[in-house]
C-alpha positions as CSV (number, residue, x, y, z in Angstrom):
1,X,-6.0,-25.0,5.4
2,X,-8.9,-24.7,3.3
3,X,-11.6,-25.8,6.8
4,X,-11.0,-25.3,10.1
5,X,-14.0,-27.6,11.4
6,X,-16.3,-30.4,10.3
7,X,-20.1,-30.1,12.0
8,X,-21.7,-34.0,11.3
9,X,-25.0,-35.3,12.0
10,X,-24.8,-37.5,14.3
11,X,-21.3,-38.8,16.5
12,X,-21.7,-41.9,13.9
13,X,-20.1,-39.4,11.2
14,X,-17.8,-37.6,13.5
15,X,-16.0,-40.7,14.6
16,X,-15.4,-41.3,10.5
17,X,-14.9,-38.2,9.8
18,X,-12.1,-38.2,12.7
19,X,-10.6,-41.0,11.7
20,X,-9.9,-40.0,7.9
21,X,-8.5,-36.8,9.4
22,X,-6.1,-38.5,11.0
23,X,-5.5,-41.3,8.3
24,X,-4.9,-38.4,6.4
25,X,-2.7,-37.0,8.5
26,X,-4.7,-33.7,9.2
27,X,-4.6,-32.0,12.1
28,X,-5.9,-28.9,14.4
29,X,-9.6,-29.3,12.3
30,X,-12.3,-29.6,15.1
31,X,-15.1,-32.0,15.0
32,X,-17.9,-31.9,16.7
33,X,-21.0,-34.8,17.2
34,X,-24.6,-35.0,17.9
35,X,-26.2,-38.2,19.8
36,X,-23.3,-38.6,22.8
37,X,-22.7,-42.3,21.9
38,X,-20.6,-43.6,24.6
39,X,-18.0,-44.9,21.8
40,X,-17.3,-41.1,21.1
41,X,-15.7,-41.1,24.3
42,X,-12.8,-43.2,23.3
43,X,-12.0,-42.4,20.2
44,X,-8.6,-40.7,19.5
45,X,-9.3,-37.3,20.0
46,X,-12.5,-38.0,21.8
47,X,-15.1,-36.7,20.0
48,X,-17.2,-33.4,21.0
49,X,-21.2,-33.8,21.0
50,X,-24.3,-32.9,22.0
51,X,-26.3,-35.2,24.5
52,X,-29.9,-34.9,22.9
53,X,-31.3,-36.2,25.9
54,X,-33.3,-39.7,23.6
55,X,-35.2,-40.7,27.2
56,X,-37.2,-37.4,27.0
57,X,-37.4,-36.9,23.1
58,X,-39.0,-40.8,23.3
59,X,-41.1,-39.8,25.8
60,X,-42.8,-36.7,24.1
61,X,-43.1,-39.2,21.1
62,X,-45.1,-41.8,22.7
63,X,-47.1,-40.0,24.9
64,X,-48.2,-38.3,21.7
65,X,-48.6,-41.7,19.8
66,X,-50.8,-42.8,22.8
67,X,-52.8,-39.8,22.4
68,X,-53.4,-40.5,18.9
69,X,-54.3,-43.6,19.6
70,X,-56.9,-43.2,22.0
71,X,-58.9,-40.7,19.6
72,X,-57.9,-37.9,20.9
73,X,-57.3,-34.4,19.0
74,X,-54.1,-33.6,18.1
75,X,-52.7,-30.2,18.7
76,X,-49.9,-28.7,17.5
77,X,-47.4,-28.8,20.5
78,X,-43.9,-27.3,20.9
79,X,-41.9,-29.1,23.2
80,X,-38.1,-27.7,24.2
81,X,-36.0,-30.7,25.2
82,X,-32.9,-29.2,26.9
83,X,-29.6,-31.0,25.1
84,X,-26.5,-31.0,26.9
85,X,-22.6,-30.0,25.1
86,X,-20.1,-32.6,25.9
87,X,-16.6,-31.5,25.5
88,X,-14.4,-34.5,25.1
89,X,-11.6,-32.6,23.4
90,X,-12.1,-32.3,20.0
91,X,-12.9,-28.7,19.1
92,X,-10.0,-26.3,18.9
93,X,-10.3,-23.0,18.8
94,X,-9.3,-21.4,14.7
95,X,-6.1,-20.4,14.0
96,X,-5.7,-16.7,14.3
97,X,-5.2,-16.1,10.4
98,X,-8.8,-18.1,9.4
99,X,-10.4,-15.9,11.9
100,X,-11.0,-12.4,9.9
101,X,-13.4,-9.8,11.2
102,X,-16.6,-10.0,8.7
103,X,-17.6,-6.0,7.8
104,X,-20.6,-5.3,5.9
105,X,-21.4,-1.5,4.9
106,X,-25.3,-0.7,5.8
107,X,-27.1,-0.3,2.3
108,X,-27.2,3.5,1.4
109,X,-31.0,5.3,1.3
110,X,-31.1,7.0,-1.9
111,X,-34.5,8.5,-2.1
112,X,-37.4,7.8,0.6
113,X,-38.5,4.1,0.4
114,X,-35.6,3.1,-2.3
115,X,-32.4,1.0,-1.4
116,X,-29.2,0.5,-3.0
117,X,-28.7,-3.4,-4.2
């Protein structure tokens, strides 16, 4: 099996992208959504997403569009809207000979301040 998962954008994609899987008659290959539409819920598997939590990412947005608005000085702001994982089932854990341990030797010091490429 040349993949063992499929990461899409929003759950839009991951229902297609489930669907061909099985049209195709693939199987074992987790997918995994963003957005937590409430079809994801019923498709066959039900699809894996992230709930971006839109009623708080909207609010940010327009309270910042207000601000604009009214004149006032925008500064750069960080906000951290907490998102929420929703297993519905379709995420699988590898198959134990696509998971291989990933070792990568230190590069060697040959004189002070030089590196081996």
């Amino acid at each position: 099996m040349p993949f063992t998962a499929v990461l899409t954008n929003d759950d839009q994609q991951a229902l297609g992208v489930a669907a061909t899987l099985k049209a195709s008659g693939i199987e074992g290959v987790s997918v995994q959504g963003f957005q937590a539409l409430p079809q994801s819920a019923y498709a066959d598997p039900p699809i894996s997403t992230v709930d971006l939590n839109p009623r708080r990412l909207g609010s940010y947005a327009s309270r910042l569009l207000i601000d604009q608005l009214e004149g006032q000085k925008l500064n750069v702001r960080h906000y951290i809207v907490r998102s929420t994982p929703v297993d519905r089932g379709s995420v699988f854990p590898p198959p134990r000979e696509a998971v291989q341990p990933v070792v990568q030797a230190a590069p060697a010091f040959r004189t002070a301040g030089e590196v081996a490429v």
